[in-house]
Backbone bond lengths (Angstrom), bond angles and torsions (degrees), N, CA, C in turn:
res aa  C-N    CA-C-N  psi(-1)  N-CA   C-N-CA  omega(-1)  CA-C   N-CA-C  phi
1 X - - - 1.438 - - 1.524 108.80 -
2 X 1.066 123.48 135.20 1.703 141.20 170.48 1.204 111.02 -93.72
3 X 1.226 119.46 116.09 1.722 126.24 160.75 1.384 117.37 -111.25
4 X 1.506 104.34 118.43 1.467 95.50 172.34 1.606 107.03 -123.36
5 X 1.441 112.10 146.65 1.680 124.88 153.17 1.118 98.09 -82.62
6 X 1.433 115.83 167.41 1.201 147.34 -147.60 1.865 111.41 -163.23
7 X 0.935 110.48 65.54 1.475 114.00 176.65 1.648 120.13 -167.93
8 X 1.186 126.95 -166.12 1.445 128.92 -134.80 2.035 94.80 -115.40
9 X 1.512 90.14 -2.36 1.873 88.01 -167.05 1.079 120.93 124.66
10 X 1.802 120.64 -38.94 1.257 113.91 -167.48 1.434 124.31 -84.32
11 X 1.966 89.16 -176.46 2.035 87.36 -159.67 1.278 105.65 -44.11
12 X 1.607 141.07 -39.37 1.560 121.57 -169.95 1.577 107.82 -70.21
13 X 1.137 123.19 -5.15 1.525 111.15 175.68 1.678 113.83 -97.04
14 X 0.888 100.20 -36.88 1.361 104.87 165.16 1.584 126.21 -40.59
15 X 1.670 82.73 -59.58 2.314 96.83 171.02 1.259 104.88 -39.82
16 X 1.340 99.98 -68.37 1.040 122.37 -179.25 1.573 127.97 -15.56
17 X 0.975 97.61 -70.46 1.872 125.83 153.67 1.217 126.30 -44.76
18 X 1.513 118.68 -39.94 1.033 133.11 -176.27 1.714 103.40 -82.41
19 X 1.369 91.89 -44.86 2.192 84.90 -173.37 1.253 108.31 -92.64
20 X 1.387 127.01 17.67 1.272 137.98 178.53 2.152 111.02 -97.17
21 X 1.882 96.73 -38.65 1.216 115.59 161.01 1.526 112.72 -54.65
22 X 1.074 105.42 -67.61 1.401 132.66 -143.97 1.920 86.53 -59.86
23 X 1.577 110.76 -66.08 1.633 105.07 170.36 1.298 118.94 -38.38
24 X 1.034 122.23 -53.35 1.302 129.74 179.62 1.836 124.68 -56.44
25 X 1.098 98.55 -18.22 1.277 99.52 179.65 1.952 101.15 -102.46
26 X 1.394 105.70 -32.63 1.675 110.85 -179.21 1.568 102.98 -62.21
27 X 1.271 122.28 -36.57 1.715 132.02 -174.32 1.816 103.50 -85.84
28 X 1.319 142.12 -26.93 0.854 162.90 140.51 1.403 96.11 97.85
29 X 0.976 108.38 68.82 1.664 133.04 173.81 1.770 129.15 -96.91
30 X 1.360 102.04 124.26 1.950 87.61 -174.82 1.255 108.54 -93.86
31 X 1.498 106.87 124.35 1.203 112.93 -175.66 1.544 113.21 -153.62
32 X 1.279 105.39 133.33 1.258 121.39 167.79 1.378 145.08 -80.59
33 X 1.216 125.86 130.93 1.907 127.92 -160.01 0.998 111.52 -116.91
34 X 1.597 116.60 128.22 1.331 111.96 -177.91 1.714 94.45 -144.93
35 X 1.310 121.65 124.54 1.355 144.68 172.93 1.925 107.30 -58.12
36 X 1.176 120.06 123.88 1.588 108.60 160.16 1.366 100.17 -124.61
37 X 1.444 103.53 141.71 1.497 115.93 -173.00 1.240 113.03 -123.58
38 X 1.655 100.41 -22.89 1.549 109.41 -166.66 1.522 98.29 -64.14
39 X 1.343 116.92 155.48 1.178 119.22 174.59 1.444 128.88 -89.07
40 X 1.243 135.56 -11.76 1.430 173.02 7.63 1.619 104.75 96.98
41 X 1.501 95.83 -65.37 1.673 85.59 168.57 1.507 130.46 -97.70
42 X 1.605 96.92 -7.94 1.731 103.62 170.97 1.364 111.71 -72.89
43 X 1.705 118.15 -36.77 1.270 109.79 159.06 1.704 140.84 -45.42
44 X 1.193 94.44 -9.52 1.547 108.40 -156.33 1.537 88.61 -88.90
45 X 1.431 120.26 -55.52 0.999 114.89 178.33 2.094 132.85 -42.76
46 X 1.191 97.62 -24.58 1.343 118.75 -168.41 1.096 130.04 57.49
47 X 0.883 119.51 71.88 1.928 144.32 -172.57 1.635 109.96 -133.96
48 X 1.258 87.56 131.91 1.420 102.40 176.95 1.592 126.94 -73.69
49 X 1.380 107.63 -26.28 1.460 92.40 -172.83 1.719 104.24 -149.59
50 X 1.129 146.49 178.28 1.395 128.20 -172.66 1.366 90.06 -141.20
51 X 1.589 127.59 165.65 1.640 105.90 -5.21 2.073 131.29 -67.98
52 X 1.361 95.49 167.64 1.601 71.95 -173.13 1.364 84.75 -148.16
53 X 1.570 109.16 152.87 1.658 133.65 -171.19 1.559 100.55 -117.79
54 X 1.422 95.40 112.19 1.637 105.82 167.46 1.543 110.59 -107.09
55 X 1.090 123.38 146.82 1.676 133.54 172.01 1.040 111.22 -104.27
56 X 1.148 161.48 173.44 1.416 164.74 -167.75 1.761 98.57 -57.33
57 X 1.332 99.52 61.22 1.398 127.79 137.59 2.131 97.63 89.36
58 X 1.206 92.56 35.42 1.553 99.43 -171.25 2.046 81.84 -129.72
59 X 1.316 85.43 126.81 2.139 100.63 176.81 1.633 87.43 -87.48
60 X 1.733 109.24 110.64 1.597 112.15 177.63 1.675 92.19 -93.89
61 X 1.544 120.90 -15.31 1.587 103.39 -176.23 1.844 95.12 -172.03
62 X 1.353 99.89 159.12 1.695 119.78 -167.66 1.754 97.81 -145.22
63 X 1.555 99.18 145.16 1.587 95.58 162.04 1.134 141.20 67.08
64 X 1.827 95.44 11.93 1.497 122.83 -171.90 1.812 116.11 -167.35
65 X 1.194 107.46 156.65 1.228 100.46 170.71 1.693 113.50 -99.65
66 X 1.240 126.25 127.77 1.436 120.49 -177.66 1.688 110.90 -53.94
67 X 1.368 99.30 165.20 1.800 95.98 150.52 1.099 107.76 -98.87
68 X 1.846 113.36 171.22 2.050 115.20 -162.69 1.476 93.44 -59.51
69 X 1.624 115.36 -46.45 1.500 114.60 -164.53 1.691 120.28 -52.94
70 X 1.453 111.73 -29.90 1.345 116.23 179.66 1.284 99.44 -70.18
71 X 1.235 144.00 -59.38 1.371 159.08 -158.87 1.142 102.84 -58.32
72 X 1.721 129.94 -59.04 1.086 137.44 174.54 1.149 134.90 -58.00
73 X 1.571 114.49 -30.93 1.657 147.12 133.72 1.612 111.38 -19.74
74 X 1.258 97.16 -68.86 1.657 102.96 175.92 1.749 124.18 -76.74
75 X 1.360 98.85 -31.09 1.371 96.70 -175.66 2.234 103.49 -56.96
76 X 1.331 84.30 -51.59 1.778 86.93 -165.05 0.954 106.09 -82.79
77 X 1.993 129.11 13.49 1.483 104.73 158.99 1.583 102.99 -128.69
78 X 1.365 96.66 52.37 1.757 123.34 169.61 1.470 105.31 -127.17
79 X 1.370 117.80 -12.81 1.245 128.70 176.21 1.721 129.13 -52.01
């Protein structure tokens, strides 16, 4: 599984990252993280506002930080 954020660095992307880990390790899931910053390819995605949570290449959320349950929601039915 591929997880990517989608934002510029800041503290909400970071959380972001962090409670995106943090599920991922409670569900005991292998998964990989990869940060996009470029702006070029965050556009690509088509999202309006960052931070933003991609799953194996599906944007589950933009412009917010999820709760664990949403995240966890998506992780195991990306599974």
């Amino acid at each position: 599984m591929e997880i990517k954020i989608l934002g510029g660095g800041c503290a909400k992307c970071e959380r972001l990252e962090k409670l995106a880990r943090e599920v991922v390790e409670e569900l005991g899931v292998e998964a990989t993280f990869a940060k996009v910053k470029d702006l070029d390819a965050i556009t690509a995605y088509d999202i309006v506002s960052t931070p933003a949570l991609v799953i194996d290449g599906e944007v589950r959320s933009s412009g917010r930080i999820p709760r664990e349950e949403e995240i966890a929601a998506w992780i195991q039915a990306a599974r």
